[in-house]
N, CA, C and O atoms as a Tinker XYZ file with bonds, in Angstrom:
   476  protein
     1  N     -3.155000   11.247000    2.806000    73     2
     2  CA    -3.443000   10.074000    3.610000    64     1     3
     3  C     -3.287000   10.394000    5.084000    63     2     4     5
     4  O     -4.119000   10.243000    5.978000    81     3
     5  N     -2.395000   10.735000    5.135000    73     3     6
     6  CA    -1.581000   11.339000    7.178000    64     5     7
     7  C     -3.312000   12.011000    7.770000    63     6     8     9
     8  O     -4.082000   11.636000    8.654000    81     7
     9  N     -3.357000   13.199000    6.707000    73     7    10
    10  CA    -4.189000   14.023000    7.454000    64     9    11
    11  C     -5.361000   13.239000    7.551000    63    10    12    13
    12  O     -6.163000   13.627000    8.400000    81    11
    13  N     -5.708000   12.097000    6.808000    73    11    14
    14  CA    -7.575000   11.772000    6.920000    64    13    15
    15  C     -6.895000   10.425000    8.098000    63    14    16    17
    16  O     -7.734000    9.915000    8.840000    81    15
    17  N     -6.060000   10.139000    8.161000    73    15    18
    18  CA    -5.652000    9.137000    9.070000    64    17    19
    19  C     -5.523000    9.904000   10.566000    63    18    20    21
    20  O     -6.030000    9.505000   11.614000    81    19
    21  N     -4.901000   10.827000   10.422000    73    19    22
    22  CA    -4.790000   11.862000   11.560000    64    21    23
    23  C     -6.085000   12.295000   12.511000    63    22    24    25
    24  O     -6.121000   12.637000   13.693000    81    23
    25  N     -7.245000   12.124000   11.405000    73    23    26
    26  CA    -8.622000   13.095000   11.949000    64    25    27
    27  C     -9.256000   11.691000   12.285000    63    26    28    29
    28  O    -10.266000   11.908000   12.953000    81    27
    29  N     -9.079000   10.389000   12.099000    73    27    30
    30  CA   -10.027000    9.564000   12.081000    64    29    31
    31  C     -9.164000    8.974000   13.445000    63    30    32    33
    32  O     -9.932000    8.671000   14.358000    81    31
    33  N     -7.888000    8.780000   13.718000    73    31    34
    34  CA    -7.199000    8.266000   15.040000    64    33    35
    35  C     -7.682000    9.279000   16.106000    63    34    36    37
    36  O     -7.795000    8.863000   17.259000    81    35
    37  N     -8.033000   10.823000   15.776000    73    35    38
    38  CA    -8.191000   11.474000   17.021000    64    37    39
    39  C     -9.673000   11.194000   17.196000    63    38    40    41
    40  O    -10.079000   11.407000   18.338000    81    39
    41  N    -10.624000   10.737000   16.266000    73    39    42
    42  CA   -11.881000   10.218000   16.329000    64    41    43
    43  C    -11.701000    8.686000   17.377000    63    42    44    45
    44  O    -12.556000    8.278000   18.164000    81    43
    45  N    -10.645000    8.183000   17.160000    73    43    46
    46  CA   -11.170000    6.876000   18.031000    64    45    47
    47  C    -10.437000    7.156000   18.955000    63    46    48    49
    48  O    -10.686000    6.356000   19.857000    81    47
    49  N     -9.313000    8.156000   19.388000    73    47    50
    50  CA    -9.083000    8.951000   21.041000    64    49    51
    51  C    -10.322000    9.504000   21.813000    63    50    52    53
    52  O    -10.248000    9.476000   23.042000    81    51
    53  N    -11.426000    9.992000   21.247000    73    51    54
    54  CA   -12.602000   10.726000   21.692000    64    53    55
    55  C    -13.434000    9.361000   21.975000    63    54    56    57
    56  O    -14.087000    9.212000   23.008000    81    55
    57  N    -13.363000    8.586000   21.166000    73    55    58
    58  CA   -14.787000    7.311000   21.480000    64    57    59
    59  C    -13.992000    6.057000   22.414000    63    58    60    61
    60  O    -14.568000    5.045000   22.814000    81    59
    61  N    -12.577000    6.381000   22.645000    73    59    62
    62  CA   -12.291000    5.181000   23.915000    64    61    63
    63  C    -11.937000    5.859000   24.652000    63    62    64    65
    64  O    -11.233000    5.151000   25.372000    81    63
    65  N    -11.908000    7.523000   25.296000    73    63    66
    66  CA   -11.656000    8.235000   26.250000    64    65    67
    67  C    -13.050000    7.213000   26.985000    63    66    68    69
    68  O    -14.038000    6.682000   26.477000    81    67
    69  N    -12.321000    7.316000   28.913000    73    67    70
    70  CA   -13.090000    7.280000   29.438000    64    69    71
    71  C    -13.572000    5.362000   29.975000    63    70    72    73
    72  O    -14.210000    4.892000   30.917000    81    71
    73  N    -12.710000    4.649000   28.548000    73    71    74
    74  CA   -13.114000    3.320000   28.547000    64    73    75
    75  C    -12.320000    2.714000   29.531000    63    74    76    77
    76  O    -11.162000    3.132000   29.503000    81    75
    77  N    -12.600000    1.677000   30.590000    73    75    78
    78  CA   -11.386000    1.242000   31.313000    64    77    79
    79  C    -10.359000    0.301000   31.071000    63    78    80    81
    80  O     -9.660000   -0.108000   31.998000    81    79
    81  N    -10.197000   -0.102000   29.827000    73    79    82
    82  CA    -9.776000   -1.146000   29.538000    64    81    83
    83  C    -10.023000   -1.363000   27.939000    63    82    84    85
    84  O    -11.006000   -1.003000   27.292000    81    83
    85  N     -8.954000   -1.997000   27.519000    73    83    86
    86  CA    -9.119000   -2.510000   25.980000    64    85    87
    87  C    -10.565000   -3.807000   25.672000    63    86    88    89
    88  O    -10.765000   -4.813000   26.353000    81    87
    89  N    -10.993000   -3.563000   25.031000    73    87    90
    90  CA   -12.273000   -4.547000   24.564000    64    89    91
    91  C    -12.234000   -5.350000   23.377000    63    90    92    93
    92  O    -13.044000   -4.718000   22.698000    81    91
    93  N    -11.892000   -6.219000   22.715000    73    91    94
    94  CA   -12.043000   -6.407000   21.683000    64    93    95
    95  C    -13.231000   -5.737000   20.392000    63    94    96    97
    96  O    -13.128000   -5.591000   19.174000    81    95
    97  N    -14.588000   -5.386000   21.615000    73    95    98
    98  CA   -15.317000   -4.817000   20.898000    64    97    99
    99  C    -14.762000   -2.837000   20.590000    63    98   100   101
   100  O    -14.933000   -2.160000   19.576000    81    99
   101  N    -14.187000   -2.500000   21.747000    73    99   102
   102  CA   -13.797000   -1.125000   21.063000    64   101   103
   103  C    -12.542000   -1.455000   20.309000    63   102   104   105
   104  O    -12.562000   -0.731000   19.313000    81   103
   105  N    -11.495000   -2.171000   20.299000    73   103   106
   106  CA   -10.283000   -2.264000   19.435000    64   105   107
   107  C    -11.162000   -2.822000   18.156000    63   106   108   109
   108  O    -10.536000   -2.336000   17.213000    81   107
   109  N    -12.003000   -3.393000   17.721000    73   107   110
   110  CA   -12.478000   -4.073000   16.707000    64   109   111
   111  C    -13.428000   -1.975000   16.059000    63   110   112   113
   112  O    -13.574000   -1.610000   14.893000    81   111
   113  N    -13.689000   -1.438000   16.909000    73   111   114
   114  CA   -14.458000    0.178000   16.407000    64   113   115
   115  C    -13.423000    0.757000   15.957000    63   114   116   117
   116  O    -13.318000    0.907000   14.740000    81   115
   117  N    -12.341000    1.253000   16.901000    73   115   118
   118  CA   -11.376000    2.006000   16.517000    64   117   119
   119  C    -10.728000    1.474000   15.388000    63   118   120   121
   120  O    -10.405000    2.373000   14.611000    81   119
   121  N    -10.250000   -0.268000   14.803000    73   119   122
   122  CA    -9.726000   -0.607000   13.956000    64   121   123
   123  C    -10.457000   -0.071000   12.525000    63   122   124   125
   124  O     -9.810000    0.519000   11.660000    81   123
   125  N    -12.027000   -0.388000   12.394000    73   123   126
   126  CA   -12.654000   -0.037000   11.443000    64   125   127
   127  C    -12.323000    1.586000   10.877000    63   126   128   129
   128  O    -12.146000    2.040000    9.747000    81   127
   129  N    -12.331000    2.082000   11.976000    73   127   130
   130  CA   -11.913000    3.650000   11.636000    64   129   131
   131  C    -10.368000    4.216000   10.556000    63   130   132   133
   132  O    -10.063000    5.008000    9.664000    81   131
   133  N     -9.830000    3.210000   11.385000    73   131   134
   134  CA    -8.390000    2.957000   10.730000    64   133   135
   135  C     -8.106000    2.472000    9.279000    63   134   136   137
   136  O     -7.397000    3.021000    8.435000    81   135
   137  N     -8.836000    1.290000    9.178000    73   135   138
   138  CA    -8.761000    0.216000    8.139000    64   137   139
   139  C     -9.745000    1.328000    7.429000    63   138   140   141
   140  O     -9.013000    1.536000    6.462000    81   139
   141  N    -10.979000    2.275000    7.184000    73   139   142
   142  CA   -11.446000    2.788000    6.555000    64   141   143
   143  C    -10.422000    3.671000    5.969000    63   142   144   145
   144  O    -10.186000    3.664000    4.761000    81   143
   145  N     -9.650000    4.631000    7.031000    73   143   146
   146  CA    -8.961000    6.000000    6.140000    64   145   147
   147  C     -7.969000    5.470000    5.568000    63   146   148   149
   148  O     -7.576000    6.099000    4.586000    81   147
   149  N     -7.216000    4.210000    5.906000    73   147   150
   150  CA    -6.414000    3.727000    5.019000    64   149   151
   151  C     -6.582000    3.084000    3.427000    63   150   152   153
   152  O     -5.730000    2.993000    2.544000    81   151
   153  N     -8.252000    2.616000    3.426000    73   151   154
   154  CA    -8.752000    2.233000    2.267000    64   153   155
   155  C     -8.697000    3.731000    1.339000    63   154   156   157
   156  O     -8.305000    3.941000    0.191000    81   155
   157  N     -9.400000    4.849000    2.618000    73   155   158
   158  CA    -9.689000    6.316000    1.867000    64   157   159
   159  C     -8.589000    6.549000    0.388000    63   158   160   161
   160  O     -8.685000    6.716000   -0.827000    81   159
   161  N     -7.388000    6.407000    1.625000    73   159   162
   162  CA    -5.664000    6.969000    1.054000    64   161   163
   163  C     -5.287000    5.565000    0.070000    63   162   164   165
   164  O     -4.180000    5.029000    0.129000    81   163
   165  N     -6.019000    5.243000   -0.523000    73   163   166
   166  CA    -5.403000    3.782000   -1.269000    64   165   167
   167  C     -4.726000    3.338000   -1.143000    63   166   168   169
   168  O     -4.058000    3.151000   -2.160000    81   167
   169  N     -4.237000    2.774000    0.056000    73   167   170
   170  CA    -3.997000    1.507000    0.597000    64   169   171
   171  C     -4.080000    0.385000   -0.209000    63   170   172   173
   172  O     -5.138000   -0.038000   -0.674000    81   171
   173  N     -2.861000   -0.164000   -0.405000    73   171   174
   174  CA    -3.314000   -1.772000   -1.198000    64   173   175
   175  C     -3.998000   -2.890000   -0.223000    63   174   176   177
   176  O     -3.401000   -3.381000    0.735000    81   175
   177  N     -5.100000   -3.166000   -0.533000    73   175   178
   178  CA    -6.180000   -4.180000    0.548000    64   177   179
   179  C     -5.342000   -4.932000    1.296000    63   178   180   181
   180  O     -5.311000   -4.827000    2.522000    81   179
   181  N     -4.437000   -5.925000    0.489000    73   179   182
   182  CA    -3.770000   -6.330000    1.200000    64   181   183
   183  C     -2.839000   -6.116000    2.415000    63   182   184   185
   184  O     -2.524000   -6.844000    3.356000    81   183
   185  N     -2.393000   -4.389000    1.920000    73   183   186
   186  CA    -1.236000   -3.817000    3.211000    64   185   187
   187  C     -2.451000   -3.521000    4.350000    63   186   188   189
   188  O     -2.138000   -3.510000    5.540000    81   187
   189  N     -3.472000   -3.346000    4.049000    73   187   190
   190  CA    -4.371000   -2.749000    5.150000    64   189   191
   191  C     -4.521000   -3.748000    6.032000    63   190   192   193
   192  O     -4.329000   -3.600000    7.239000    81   191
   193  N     -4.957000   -5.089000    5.360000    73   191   194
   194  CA    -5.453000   -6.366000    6.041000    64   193   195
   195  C     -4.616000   -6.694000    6.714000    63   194   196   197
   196  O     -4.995000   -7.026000    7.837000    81   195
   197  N     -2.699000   -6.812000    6.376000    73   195   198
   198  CA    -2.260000   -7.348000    7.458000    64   197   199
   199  C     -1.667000   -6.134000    8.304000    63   198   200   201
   200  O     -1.246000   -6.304000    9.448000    81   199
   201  N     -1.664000   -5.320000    7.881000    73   199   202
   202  CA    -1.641000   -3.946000    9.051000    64   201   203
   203  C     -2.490000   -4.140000   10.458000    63   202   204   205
   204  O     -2.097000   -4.287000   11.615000    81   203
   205  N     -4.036000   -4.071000    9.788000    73   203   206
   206  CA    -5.121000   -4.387000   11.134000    64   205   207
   207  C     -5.198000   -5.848000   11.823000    63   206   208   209
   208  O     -5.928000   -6.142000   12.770000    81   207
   209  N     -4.161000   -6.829000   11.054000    73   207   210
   210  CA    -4.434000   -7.980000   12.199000    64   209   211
   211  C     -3.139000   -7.590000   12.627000    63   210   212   213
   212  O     -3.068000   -8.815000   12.528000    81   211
   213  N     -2.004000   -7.135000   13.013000    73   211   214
   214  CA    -0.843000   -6.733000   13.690000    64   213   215
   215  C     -1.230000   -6.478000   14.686000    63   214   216   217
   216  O     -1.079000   -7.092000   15.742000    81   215
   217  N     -2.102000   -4.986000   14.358000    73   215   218
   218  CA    -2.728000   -4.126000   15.383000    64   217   219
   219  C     -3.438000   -4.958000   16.217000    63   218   220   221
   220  O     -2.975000   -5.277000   17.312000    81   219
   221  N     -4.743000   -5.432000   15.744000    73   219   222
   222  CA    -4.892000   -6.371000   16.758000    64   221   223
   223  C     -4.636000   -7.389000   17.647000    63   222   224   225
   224  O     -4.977000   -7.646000   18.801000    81   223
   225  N     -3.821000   -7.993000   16.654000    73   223   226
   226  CA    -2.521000   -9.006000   18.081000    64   225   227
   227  C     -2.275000   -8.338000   19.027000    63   226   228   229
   228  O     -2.676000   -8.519000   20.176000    81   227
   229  N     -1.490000   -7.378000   18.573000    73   227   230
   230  CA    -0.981000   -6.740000   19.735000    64   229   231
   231  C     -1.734000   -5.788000   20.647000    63   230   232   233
   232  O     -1.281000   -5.047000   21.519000    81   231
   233  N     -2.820000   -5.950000   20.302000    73   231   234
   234  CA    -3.537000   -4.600000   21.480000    64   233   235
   235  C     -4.519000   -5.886000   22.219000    63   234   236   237
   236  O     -4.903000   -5.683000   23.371000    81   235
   237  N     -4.818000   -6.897000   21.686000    73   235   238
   238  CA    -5.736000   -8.035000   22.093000    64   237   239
   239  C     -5.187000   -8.277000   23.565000    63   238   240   241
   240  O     -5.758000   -8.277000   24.655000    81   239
   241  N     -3.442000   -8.552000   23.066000    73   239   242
   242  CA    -2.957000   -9.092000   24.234000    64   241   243
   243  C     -2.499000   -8.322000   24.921000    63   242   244   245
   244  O     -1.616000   -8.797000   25.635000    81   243
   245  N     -2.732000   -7.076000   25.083000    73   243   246
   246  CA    -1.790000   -5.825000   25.810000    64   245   247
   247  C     -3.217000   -5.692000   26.899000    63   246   248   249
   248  O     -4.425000   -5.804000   26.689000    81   247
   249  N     -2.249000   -5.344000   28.360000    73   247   250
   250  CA    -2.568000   -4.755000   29.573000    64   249   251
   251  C     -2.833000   -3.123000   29.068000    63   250   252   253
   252  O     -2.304000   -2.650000   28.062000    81   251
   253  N     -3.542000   -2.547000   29.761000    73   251   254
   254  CA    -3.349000   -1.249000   29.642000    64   253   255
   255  C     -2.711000   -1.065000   30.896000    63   254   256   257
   256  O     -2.915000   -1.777000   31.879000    81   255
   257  N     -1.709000    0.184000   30.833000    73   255   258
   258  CA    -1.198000    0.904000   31.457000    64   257   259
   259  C     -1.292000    2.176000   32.628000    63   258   260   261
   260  O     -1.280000    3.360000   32.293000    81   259
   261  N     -1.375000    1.772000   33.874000    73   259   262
   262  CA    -2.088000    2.907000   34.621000    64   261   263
   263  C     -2.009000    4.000000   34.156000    63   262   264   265
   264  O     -3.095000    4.567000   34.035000    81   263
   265  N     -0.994000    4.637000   33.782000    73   263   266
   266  CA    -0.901000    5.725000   33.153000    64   265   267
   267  C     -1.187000    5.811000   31.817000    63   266   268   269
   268  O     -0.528000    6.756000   31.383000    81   267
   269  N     -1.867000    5.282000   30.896000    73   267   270
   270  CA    -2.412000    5.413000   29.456000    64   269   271
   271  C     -4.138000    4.714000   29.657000    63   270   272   273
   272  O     -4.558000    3.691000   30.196000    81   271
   273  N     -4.707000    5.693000   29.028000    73   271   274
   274  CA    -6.350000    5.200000   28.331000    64   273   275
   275  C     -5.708000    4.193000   27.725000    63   274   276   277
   276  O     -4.505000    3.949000   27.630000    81   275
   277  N     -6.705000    3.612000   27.310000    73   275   278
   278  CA    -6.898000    2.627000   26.228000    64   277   279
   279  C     -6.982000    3.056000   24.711000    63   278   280   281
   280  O     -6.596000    2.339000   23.787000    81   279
   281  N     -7.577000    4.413000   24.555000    73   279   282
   282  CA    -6.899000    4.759000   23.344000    64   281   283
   283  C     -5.649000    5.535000   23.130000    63   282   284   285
   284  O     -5.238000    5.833000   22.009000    81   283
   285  N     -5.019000    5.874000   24.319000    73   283   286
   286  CA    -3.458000    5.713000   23.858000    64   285   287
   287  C     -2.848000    5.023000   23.638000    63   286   288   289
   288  O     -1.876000    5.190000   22.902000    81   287
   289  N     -3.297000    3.501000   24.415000    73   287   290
   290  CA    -2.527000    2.174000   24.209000    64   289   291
   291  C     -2.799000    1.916000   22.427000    63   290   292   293
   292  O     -1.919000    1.718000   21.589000    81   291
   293  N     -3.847000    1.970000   22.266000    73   291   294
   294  CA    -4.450000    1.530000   20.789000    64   293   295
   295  C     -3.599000    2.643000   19.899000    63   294   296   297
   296  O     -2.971000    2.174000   18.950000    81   295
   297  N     -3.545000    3.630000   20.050000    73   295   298
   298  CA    -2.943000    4.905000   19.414000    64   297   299
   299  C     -1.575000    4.801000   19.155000    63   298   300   301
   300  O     -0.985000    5.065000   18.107000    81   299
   301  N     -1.048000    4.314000   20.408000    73   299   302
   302  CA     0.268000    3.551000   20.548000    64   301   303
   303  C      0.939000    2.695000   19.683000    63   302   304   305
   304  O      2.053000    2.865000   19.188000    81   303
   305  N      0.079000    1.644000   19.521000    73   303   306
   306  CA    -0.155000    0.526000   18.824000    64   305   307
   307  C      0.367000    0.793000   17.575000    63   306   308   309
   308  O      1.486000    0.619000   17.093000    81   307
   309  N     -1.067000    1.429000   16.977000    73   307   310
   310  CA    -1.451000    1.862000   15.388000    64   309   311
   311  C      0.319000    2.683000   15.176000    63   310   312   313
   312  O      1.344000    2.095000   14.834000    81   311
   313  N      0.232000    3.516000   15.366000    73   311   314
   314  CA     1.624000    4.181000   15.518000    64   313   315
   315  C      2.627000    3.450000   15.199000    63   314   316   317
   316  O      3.232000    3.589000   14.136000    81   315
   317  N      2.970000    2.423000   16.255000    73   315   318
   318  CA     4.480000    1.605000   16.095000    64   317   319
   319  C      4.723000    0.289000   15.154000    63   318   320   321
   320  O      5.616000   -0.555000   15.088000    81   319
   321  N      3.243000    0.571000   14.313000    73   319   322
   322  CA     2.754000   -0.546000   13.150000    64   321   323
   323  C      2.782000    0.476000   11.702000    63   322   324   325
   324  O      3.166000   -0.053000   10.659000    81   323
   325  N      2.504000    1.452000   11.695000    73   323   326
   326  CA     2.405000    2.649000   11.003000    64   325   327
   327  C      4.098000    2.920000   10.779000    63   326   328   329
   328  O      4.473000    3.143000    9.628000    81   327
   329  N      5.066000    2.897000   11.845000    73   327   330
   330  CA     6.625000    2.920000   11.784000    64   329   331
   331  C      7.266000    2.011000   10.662000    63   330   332   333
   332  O      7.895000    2.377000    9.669000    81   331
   333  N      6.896000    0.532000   11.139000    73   331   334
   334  CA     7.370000   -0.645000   10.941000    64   333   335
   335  C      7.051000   -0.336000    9.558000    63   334   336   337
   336  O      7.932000    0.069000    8.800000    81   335
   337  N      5.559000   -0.540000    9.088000    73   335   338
   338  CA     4.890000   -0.742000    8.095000    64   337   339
   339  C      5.879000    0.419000    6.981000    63   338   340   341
   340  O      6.546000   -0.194000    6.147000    81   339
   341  N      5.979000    1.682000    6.937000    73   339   342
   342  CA     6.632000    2.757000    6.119000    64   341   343
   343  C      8.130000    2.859000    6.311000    63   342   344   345
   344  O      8.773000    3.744000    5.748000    81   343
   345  N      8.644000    2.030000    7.039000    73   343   346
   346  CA    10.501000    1.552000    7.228000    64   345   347
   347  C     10.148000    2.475000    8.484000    63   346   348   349
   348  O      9.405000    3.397000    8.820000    81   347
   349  N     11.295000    1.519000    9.028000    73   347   350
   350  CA    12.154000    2.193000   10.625000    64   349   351
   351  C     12.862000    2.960000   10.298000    63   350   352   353
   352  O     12.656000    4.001000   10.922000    81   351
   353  N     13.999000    3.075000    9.304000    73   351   354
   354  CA    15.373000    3.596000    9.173000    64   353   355
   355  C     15.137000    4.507000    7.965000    63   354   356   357
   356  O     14.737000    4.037000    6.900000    81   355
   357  N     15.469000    6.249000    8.191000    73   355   358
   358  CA    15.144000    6.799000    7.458000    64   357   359
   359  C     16.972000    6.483000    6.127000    63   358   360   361
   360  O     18.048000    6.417000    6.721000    81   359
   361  N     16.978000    6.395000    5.113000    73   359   362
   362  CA    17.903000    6.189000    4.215000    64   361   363
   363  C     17.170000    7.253000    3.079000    63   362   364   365
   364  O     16.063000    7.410000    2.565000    81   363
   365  N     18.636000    7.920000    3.034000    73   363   366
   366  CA    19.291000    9.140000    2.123000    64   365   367
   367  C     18.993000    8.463000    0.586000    63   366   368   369
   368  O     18.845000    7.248000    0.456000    81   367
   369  N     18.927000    9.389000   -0.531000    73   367   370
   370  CA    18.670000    9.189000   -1.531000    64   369   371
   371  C     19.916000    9.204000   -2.139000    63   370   372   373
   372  O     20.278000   10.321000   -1.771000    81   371
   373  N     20.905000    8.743000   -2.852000    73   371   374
   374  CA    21.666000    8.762000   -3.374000    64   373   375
   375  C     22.096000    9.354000   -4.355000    63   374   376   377
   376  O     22.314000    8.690000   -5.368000    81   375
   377  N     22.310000   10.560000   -4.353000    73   375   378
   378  CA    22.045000   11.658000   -5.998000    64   377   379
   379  C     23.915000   11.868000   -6.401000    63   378   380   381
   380  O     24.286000   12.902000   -6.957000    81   379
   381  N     24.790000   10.900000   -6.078000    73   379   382
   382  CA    25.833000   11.144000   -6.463000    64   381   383
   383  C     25.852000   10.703000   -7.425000    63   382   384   385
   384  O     26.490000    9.655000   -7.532000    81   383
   385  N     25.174000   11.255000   -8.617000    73   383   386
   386  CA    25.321000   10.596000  -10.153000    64   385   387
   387  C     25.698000   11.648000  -10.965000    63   386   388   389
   388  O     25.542000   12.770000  -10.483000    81   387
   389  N     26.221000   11.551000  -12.242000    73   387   390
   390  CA    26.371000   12.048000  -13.014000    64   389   391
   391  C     24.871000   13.132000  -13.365000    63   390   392   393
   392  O     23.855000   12.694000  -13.904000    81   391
   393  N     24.996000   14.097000  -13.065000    73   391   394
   394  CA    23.664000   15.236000  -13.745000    64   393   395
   395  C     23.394000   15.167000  -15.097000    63   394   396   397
   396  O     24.201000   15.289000  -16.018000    81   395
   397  N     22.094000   14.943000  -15.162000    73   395   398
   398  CA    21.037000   15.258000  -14.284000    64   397   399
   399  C     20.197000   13.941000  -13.395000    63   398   400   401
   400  O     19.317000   13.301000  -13.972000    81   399
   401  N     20.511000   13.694000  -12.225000    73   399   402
   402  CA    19.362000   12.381000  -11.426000    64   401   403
   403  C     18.024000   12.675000  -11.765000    63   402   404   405
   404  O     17.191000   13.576000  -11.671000    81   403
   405  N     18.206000   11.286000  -12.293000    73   403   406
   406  CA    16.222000   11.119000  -12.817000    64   405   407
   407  C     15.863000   10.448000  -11.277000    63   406   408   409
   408  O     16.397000    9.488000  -10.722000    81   407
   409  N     14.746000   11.335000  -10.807000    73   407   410
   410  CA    14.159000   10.689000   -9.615000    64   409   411
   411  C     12.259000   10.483000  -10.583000    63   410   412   413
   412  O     11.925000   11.245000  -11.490000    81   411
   413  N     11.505000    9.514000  -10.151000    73   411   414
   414  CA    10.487000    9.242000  -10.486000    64   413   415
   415  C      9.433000    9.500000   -9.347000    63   414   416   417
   416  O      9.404000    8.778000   -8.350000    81   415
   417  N      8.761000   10.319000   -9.487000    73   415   418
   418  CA     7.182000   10.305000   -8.814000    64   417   419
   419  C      5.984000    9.672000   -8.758000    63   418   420   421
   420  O      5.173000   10.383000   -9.350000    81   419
   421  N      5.629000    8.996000   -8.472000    73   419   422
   422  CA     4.658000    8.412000   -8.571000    64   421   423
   423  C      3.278000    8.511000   -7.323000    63   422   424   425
   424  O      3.312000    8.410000   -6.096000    81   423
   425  N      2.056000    8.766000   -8.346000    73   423   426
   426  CA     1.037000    8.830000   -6.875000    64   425   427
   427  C     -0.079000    9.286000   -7.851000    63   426   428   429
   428  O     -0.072000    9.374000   -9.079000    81   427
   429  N     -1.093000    9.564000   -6.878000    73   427   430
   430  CA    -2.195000   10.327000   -7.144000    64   429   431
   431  C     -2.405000   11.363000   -7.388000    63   430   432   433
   432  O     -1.500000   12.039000   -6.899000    81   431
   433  N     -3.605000   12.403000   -8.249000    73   431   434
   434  CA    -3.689000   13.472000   -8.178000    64   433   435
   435  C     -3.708000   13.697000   -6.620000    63   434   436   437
   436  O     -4.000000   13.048000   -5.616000    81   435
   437  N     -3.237000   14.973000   -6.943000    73   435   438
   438  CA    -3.159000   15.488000   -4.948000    64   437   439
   439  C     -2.429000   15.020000   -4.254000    63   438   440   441
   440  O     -2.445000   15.613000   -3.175000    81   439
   441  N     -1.703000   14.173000   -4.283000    73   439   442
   442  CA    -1.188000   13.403000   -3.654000    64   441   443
   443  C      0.131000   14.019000   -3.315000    63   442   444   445
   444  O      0.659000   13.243000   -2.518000    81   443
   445  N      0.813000   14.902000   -3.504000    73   443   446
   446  CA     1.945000   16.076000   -2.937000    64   445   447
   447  C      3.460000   15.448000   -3.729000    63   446   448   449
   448  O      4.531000   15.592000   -3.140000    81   447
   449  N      3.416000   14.948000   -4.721000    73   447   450
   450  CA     4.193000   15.071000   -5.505000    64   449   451
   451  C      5.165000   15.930000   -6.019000    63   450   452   453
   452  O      6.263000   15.533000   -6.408000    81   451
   453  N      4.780000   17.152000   -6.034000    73   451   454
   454  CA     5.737000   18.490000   -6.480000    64   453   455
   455  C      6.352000   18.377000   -6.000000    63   454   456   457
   456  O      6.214000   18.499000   -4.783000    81   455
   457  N      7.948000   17.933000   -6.763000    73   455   458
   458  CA     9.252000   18.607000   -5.819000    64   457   459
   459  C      9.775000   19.713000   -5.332000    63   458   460   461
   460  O      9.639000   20.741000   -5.996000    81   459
   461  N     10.244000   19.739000   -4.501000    73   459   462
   462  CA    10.549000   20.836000   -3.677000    64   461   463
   463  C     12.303000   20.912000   -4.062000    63   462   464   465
   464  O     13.061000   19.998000   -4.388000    81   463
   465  N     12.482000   21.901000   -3.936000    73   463   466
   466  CA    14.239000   22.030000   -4.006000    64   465   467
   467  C     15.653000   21.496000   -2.949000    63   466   468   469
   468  O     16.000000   21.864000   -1.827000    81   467
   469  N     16.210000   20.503000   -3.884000    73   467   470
   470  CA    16.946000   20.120000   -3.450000    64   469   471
   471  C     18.052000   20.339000   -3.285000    63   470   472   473
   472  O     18.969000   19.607000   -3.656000    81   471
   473  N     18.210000   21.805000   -2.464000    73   471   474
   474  CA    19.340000   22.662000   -1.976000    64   473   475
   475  C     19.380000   22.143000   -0.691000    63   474   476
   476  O     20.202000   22.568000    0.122000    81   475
């Protein structure tokens, strides 16, 4: 998900370089871009939908910043909604149990599941 989200945010850094100002019509382009790779990465419709009206509140009503494009502001944005949305506070897994801790995986093929060692 990161990486097709990754390639499609630096896609809407390239198409609002240059813009002077936030638009509803480019925050409404760049959102589509967003709301697409998140559908890509299966996204539950619902987390997407109120993800992209967040985003848009808040970039609707945002000044841009002499020192930031408009797709950093938007980049910005997506980002500190992307935080919220996957928890603020990273919290430890609790493996003080009796061995062996059943941890459960769950996801997609591909989806990077394989555990890695927990040394």
């Amino acid at each position: 998900m990161f990486d097709t989200l990754s390639e499609k945010l630096t896609r809407v850094f390239k198409d609002l370089r240059g813009q002077g100002r936030l638009t509803e019509e480019n925050i409404n382009d760049g959102l589509r871009e967003v709301r697409l790779a998140m559908l890509e990465a299966d996204v539950a419709l619902p987390v997407v939908k109120d993800f992209i009206t967040h985003v848009k509140e808040r970039a609707l009503g945002k000044e841009v910043m002499t020192s930031l494009t408009p797709g950093q502001v938007l980049i910005k944005i997506v980002n500190q909604e992307l935080v919220s949305l996957m928890g603020e506070q990273h919290v430890p897994l609790q493996l003080n149990v009796q061995p062996p801790a059943v941890i459960l995986l769950a996801g997609l093929q591909g989806a990077g599941k394989t555990p890695q060692s927990l040394n």
